[in-house]
PDB file of N, CA, C and O in Angstrom:
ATOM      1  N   UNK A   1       0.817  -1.191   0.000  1.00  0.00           N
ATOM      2  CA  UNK A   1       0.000   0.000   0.000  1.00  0.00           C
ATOM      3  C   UNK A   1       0.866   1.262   0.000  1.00  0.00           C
ATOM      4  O   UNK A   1       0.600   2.173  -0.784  1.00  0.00           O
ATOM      5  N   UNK A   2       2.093   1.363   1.018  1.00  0.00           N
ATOM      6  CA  UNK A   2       3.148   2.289   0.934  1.00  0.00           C
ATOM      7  C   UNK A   2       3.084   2.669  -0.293  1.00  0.00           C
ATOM      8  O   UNK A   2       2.524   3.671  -0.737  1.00  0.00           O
ATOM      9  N   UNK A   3       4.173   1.153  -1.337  1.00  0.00           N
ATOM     10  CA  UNK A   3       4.780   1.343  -2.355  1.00  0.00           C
ATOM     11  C   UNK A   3       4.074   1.877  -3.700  1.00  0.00           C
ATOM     12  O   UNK A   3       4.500   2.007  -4.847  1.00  0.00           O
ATOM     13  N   UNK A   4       2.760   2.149  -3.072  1.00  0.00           N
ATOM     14  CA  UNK A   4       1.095   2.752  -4.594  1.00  0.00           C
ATOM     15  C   UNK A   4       1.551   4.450  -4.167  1.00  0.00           C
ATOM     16  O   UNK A   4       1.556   5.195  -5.147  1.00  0.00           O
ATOM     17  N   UNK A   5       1.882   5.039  -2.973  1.00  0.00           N
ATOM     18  CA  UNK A   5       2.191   6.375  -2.777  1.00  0.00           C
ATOM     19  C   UNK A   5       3.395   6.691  -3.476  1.00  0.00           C
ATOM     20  O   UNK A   5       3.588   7.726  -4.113  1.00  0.00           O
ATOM     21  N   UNK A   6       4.115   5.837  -3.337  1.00  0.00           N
ATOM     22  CA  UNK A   6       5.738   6.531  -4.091  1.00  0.00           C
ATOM     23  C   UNK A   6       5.897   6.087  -5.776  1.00  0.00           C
ATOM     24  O   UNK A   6       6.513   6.784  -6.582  1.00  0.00           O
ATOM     25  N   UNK A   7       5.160   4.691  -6.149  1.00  0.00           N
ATOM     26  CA  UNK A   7       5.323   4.888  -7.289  1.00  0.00           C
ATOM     27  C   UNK A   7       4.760   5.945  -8.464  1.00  0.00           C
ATOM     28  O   UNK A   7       5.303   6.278  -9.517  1.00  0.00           O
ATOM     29  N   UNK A   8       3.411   6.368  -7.869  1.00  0.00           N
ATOM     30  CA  UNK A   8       2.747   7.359  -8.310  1.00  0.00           C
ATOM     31  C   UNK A   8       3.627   8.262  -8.879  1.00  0.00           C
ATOM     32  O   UNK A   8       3.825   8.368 -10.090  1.00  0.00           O
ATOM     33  N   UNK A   9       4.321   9.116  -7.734  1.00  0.00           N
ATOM     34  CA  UNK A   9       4.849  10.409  -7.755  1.00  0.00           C
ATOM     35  C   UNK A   9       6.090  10.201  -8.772  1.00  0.00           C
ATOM     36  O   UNK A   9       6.364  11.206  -9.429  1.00  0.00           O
ATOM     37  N   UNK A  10       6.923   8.996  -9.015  1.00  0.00           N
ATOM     38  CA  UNK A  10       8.024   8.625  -9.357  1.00  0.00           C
ATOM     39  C   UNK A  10       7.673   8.469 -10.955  1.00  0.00           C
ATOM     40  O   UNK A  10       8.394   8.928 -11.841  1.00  0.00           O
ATOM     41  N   UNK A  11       6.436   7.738 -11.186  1.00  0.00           N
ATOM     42  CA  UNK A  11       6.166   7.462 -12.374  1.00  0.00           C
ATOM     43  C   UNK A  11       5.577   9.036 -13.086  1.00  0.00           C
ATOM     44  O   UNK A  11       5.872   9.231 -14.265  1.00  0.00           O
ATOM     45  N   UNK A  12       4.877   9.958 -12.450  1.00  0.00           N
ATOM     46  CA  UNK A  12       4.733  11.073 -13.239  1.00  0.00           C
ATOM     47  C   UNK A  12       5.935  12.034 -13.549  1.00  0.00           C
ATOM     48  O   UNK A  12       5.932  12.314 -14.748  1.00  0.00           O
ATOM     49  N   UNK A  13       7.013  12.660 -12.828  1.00  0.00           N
ATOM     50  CA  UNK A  13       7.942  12.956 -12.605  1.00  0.00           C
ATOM     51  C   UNK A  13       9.050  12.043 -13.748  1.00  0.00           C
ATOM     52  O   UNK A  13      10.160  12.464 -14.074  1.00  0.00           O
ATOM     53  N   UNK A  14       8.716  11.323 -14.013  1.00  0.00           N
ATOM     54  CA  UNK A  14       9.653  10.078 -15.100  1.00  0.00           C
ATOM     55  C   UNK A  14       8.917  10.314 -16.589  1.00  0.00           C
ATOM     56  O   UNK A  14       9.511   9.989 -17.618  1.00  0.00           O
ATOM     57  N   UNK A  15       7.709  10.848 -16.617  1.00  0.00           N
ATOM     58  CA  UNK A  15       7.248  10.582 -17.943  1.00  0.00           C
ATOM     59  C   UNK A  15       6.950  12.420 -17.774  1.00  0.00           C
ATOM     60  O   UNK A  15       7.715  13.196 -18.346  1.00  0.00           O
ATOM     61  N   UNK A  16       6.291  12.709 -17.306  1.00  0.00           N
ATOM     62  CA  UNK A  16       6.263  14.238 -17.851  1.00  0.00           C
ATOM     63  C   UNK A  16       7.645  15.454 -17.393  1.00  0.00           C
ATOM     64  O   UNK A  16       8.354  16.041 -18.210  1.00  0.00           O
ATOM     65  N   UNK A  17       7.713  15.558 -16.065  1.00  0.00           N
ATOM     66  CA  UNK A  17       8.573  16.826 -15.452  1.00  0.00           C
ATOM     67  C   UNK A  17      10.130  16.362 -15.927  1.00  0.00           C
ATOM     68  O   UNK A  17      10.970  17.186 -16.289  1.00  0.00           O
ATOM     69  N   UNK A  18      10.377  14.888 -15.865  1.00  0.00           N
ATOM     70  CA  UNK A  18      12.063  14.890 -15.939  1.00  0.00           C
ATOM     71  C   UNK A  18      12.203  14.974 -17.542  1.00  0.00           C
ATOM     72  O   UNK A  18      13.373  15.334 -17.666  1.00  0.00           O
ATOM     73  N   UNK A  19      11.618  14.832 -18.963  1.00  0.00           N
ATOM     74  CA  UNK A  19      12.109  15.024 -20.034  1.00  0.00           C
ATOM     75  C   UNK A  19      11.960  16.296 -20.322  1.00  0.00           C
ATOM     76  O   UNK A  19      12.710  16.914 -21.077  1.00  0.00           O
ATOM     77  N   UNK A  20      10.873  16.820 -19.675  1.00  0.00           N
ATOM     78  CA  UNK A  20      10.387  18.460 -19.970  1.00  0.00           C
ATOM     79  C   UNK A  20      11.544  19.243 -19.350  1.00  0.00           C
ATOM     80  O   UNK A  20      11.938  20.248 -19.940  1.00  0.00           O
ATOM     81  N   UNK A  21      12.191  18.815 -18.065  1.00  0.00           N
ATOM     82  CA  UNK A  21      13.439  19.678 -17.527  1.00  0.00           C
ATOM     83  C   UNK A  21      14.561  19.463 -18.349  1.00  0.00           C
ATOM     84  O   UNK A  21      15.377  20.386 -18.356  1.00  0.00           O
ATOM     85  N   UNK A  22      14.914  18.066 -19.336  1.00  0.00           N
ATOM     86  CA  UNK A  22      15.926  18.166 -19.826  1.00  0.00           C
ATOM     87  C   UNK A  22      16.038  19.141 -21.102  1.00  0.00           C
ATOM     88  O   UNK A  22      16.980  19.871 -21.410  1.00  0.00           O
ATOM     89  N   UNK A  23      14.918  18.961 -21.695  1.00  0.00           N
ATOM     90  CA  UNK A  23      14.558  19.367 -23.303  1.00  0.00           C
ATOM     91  C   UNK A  23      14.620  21.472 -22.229  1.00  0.00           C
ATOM     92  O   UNK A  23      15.409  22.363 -22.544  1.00  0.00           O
ATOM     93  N   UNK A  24      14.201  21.514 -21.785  1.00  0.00           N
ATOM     94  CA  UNK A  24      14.480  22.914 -21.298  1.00  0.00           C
ATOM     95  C   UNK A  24      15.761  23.276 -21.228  1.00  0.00           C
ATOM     96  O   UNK A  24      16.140  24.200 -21.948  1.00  0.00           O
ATOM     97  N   UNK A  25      16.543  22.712 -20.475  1.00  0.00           N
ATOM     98  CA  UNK A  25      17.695  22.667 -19.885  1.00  0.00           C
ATOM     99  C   UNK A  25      18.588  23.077 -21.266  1.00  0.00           C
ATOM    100  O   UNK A  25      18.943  24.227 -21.523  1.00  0.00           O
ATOM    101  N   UNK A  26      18.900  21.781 -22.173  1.00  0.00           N
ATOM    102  CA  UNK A  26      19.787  21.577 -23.118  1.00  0.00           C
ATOM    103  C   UNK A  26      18.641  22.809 -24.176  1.00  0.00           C
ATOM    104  O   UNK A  26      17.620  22.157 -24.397  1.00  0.00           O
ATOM    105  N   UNK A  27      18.570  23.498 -24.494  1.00  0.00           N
ATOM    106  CA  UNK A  27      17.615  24.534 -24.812  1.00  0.00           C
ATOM    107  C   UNK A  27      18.262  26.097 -24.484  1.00  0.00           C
ATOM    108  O   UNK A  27      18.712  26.810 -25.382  1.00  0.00           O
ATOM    109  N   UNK A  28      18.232  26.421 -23.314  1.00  0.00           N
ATOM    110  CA  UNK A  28      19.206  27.189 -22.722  1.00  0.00           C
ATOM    111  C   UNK A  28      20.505  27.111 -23.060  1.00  0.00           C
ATOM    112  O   UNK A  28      21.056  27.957 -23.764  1.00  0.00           O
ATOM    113  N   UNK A  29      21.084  26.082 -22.577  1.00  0.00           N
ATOM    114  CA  UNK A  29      22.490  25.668 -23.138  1.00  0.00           C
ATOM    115  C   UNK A  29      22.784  26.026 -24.403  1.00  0.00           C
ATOM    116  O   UNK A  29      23.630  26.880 -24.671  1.00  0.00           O
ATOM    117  N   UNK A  30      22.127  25.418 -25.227  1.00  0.00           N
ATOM    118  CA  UNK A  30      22.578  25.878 -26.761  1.00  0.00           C
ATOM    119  C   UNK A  30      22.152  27.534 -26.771  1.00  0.00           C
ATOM    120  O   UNK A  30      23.033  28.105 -27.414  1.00  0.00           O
ATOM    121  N   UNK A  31      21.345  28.314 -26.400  1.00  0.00           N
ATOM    122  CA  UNK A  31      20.976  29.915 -26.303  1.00  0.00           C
ATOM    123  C   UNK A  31      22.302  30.107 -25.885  1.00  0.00           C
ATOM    124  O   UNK A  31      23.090  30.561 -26.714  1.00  0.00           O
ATOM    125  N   UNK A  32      22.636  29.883 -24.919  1.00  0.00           N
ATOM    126  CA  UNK A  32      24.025  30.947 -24.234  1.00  0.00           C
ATOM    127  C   UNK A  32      25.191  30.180 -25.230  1.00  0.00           C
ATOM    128  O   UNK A  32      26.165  30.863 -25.543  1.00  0.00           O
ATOM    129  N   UNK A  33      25.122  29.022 -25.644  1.00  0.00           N
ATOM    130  CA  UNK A  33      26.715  29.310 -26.512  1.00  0.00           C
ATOM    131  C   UNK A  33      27.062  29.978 -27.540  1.00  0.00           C
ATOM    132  O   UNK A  33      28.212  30.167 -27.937  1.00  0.00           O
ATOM    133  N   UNK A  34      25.525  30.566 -28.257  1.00  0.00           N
ATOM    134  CA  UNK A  34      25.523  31.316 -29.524  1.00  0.00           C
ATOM    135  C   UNK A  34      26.240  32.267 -29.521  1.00  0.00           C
ATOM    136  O   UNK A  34      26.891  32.612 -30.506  1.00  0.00           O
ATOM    137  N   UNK A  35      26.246  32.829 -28.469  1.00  0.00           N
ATOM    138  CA  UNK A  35      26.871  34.166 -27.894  1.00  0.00           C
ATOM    139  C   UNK A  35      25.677  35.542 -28.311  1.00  0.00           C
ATOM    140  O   UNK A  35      24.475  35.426 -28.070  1.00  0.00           O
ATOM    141  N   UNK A  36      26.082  36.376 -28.742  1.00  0.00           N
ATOM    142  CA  UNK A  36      25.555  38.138 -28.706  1.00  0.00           C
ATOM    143  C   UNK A  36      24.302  38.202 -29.856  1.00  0.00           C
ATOM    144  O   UNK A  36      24.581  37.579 -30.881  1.00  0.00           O
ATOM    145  N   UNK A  37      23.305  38.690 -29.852  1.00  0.00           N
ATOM    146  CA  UNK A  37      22.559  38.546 -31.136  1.00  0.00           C
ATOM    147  C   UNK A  37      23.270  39.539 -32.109  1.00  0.00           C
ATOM    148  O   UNK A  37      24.444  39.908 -32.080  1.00  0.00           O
ATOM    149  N   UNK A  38      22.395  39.839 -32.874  1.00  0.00           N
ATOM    150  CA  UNK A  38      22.940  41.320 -33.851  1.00  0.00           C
ATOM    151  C   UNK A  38      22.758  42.385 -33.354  1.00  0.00           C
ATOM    152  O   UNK A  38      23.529  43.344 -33.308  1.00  0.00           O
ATOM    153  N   UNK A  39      21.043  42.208 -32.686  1.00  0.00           N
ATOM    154  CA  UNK A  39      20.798  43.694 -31.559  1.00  0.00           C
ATOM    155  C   UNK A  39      21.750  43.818 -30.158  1.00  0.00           C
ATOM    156  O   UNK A  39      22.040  44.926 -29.708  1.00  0.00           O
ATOM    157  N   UNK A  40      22.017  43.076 -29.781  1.00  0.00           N
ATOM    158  CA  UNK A  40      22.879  42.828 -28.676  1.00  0.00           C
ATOM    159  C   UNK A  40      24.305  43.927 -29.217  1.00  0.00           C
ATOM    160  O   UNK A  40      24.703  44.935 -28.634  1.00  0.00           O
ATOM    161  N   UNK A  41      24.756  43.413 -30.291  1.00  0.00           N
ATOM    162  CA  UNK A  41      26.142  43.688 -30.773  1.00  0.00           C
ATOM    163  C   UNK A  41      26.396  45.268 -31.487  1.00  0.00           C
ATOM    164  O   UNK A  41      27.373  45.996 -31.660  1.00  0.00           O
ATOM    165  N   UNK A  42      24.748  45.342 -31.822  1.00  0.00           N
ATOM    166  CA  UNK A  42      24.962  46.886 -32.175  1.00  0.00           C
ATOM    167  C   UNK A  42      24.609  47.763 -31.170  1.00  0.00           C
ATOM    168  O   UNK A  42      24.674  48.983 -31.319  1.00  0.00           O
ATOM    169  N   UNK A  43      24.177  47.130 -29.980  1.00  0.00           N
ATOM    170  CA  UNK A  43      23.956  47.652 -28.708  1.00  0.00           C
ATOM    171  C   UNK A  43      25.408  48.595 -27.780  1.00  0.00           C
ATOM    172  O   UNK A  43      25.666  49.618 -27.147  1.00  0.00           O
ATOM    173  N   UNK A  44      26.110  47.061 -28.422  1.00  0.00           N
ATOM    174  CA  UNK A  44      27.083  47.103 -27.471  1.00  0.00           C
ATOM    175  C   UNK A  44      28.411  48.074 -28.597  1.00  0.00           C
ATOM    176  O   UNK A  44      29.225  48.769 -27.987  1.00  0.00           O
ATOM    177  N   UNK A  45      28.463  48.040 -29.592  1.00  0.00           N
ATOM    178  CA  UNK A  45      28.948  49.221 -30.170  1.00  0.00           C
ATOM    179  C   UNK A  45      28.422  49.936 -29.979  1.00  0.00           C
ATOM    180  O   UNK A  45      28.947  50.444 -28.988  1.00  0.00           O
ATOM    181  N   UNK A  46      27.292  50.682 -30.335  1.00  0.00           N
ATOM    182  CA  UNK A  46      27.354  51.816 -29.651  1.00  0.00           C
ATOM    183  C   UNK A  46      27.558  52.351 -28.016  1.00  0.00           C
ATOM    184  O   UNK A  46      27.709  53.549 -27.772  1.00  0.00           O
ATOM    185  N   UNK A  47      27.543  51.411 -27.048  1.00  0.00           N
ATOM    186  CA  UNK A  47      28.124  51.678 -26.186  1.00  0.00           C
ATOM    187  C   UNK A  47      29.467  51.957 -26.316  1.00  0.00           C
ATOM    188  O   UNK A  47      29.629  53.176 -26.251  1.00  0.00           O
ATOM    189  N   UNK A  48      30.399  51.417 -26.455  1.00  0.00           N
ATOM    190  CA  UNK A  48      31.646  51.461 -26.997  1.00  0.00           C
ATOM    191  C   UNK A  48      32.144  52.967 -27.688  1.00  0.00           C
ATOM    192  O   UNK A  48      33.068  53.728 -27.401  1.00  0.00           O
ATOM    193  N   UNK A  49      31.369  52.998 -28.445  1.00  0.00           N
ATOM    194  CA  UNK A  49      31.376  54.442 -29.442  1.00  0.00           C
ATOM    195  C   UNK A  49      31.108  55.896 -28.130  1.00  0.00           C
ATOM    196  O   UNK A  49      31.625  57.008 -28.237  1.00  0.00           O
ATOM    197  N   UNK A  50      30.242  55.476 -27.059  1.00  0.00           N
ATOM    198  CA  UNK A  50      30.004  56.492 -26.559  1.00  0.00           C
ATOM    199  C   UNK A  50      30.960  56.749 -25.513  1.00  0.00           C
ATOM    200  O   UNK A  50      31.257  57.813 -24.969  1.00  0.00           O
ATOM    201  N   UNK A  51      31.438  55.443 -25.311  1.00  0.00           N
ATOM    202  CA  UNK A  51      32.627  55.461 -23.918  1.00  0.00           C
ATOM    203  C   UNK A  51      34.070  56.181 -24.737  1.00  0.00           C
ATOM    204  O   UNK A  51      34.873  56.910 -24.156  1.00  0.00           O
ATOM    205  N   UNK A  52      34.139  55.865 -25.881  1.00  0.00           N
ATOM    206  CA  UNK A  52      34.835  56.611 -26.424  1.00  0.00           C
ATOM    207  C   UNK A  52      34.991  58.089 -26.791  1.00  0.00           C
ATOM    208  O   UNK A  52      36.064  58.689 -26.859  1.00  0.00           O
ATOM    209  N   UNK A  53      33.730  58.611 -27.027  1.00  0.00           N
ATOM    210  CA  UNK A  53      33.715  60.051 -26.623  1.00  0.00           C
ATOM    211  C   UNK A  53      33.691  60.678 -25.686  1.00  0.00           C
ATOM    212  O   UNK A  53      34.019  61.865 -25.677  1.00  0.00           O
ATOM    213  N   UNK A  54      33.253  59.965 -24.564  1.00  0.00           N
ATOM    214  CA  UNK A  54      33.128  60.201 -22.849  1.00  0.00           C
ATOM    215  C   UNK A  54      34.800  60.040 -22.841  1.00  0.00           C
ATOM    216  O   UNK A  54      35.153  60.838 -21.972  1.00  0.00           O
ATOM    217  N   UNK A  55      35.688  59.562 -23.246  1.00  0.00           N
ATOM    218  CA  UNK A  55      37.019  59.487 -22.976  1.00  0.00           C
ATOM    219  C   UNK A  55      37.374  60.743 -23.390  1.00  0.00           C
ATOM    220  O   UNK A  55      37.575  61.603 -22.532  1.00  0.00           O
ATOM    221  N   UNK A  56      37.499  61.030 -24.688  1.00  0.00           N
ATOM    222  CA  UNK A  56      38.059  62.118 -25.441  1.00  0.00           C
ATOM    223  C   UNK A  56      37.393  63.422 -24.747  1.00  0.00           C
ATOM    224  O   UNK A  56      37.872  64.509 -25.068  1.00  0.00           O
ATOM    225  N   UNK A  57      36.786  63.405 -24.219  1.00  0.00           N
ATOM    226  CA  UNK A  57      36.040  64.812 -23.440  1.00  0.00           C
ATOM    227  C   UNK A  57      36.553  64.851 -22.487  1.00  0.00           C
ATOM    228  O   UNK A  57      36.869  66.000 -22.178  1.00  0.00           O
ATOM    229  N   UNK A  58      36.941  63.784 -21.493  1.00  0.00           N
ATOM    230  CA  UNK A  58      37.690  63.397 -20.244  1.00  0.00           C
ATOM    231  C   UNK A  58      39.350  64.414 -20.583  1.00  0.00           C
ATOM    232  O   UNK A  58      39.831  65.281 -19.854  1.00  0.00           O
ATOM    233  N   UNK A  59      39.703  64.076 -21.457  1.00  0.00           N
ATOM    234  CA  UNK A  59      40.918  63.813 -21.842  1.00  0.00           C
ATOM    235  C   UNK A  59      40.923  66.226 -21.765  1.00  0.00           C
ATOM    236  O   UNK A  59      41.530  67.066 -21.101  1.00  0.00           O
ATOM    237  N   UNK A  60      39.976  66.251 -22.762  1.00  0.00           N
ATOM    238  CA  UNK A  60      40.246  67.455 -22.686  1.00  0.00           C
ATOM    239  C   UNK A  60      39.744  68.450 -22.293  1.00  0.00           C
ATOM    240  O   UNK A  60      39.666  69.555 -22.828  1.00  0.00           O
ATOM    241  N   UNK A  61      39.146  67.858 -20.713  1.00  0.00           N
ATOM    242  CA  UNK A  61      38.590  68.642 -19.854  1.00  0.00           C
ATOM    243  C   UNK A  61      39.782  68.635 -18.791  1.00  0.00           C
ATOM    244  O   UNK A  61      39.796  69.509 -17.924  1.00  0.00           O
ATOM    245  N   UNK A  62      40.856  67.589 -18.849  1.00  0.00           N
ATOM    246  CA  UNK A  62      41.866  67.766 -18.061  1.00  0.00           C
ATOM    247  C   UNK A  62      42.744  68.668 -18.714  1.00  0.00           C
ATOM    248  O   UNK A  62      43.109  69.580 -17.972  1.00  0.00           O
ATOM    249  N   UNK A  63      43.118  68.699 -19.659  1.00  0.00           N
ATOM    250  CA  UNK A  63      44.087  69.630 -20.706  1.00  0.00           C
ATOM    251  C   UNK A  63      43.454  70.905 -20.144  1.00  0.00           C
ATOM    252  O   UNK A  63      44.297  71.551 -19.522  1.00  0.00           O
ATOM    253  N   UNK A  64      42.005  71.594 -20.162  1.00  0.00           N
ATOM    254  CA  UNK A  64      41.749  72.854 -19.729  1.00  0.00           C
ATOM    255  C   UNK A  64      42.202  73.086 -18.160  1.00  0.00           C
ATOM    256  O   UNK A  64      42.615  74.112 -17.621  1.00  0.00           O
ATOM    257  N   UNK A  65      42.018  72.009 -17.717  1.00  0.00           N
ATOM    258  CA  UNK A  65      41.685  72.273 -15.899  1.00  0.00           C
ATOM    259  C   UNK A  65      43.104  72.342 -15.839  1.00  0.00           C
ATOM    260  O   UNK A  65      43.426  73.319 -15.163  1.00  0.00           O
ATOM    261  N   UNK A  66      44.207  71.633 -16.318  1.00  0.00           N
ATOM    262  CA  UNK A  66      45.858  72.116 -16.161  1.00  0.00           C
ATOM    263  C   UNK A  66      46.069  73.054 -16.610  1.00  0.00           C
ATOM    264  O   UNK A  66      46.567  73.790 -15.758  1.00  0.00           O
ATOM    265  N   UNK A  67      45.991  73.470 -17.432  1.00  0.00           N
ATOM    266  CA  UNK A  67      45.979  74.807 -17.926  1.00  0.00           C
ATOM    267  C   UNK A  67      45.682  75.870 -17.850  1.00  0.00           C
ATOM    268  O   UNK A  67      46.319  76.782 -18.378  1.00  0.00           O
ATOM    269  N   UNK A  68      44.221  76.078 -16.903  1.00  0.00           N
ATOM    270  CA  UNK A  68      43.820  77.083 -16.190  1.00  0.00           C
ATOM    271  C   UNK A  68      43.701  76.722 -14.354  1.00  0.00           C
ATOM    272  O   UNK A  68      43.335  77.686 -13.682  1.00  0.00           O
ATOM    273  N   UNK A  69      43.854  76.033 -13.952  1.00  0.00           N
ATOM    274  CA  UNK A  69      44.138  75.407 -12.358  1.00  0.00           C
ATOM    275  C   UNK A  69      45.228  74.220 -12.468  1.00  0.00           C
ATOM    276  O   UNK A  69      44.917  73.051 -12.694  1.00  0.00           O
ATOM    277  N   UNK A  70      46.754  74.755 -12.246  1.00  0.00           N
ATOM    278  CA  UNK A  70      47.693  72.891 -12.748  1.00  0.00           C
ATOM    279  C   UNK A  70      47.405  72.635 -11.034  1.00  0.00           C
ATOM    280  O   UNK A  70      47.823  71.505 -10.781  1.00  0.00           O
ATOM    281  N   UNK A  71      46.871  73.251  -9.849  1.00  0.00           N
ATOM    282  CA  UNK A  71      46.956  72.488  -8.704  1.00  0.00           C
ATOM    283  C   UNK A  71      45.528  71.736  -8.496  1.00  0.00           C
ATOM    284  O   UNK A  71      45.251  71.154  -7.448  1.00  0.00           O
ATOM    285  N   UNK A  72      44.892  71.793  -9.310  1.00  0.00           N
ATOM    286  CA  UNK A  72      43.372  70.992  -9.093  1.00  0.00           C
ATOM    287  C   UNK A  72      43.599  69.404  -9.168  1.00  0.00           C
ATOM    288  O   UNK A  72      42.608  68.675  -9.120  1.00  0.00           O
ATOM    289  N   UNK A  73      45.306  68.676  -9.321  1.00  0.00           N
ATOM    290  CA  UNK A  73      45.051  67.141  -9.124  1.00  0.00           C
ATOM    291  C   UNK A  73      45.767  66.815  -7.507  1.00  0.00           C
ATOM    292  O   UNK A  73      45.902  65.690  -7.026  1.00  0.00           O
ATOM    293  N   UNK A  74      46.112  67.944  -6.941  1.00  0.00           N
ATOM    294  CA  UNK A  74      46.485  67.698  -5.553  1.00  0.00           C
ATOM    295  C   UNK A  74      45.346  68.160  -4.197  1.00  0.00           C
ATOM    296  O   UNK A  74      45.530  68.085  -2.983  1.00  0.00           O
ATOM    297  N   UNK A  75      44.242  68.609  -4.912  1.00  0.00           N
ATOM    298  CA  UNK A  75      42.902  68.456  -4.397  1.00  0.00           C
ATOM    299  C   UNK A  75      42.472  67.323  -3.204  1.00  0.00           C
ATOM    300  O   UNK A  75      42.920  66.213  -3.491  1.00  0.00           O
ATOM    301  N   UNK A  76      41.889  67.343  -2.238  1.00  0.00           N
ATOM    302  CA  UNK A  76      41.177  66.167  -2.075  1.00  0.00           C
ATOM    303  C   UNK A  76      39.979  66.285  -1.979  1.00  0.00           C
ATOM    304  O   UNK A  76      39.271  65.290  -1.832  1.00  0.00           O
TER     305      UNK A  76
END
């Protein structure tokens, strides 16, 4: 009588939830090895593109600040 409680649970779990978790599983897996989509990648250039102008502005906002304050990097 026990063994009618556990086979139950064992036998649904065997035919529906454990192939449905694998087929999910290996599903995912293959998603993340693809790597970046196309939107992803033009995402991420233009990030890139902008960190790059955020640099070059960096760059010559220090050129002014030495040039008109050279003690503003001994600041705290």
């Amino acid at each position: 009588m026990s063994m009618g409680f556990i086979v139950g649970p064992i036998m649904v779990f065997l035919i529906f939830v454990a192939p449905l978790w694998l087929i999910l599983h290996y599903r995912s897996k293959r998603n993340v090895g693809q790597g970046l989509s196309g939107e992803d990648q033009e995402k991420l250039q233009a990030l890139v593109s902008r960190a790059e102008q955020m640099q070059d502005r960096i760059v010559t906002l220090e050129r002014i600040l030495d040039a008109e304050a050279p003690q503003w990097r001994q600041r705290p």
